[in-house]
C-alpha positions, 0 to 999 in steps of 0.5 A: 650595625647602624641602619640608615634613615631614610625619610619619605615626604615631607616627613623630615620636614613635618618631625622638625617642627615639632617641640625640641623636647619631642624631637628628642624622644623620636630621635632616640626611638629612631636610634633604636630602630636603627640598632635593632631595639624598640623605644618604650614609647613604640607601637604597632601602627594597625591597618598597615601591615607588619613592621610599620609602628609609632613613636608616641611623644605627648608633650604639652597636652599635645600627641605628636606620631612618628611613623616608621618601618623596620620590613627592611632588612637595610634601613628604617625608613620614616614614612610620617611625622604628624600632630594628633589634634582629636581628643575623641577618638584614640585611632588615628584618622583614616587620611593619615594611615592612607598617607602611611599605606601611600608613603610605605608603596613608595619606601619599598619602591625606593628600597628596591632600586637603592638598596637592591632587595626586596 
């Protein structure tokens, strides 16, 4: 069965801007997710909770991040779309996950009223 994705924010807008070939490999890893698979590419995001992982597209010498989660049993939903810029540090920057941790609220709010379960 095909799950739909569902995009919270700005995150559909932000993952088109991104190079084709990196909207590419989201697009398949999303697909994945959608028929229960993980894209080689995937990972567990830490900080937020179980089932919330990244797609990892480095293209160009640049990261490109697509957060998303599984948690629910009807859809994947994609919580944010964004270019690492920092060379330093390999964790991702605290405003991001509270980004994530802020769309993930409104992902299981939304999930509830559309899809009825929890």
């Amino acid at each position: 069965m095909l799950k739909p994705v569902e995009w919270v924010g700005s995150s559909k807008a932000d993952l088109r801007k991104f190079p084709d070939a990196v909207q590419d490999q989201i697009g398949f890893a999303l697909y994945q997710a959608q028929v229960g698979l993980r894209h080689r590419h995937v990972k567990s995001l830490k900080g937020v909770g179980a089932n919330v992982l990244e797609i990892i597209s480095r293209y160009d010498g640049g990261t490109y991040r697509t957060v998303y989660t599984v948690r629910f049993k009807a859809a994947v939903y994609v919580l944010h779309a964004f270019q690492k810029k920092s060379k330093r540090r390999i964790s991702t920057p605290k405003q991001e996950i509270d980004l994530v941790k802020r769309r993930l609220r409104a992902a299981e709010q939304h999930y509830r009223v559309t899809y009825g379960e929890r």
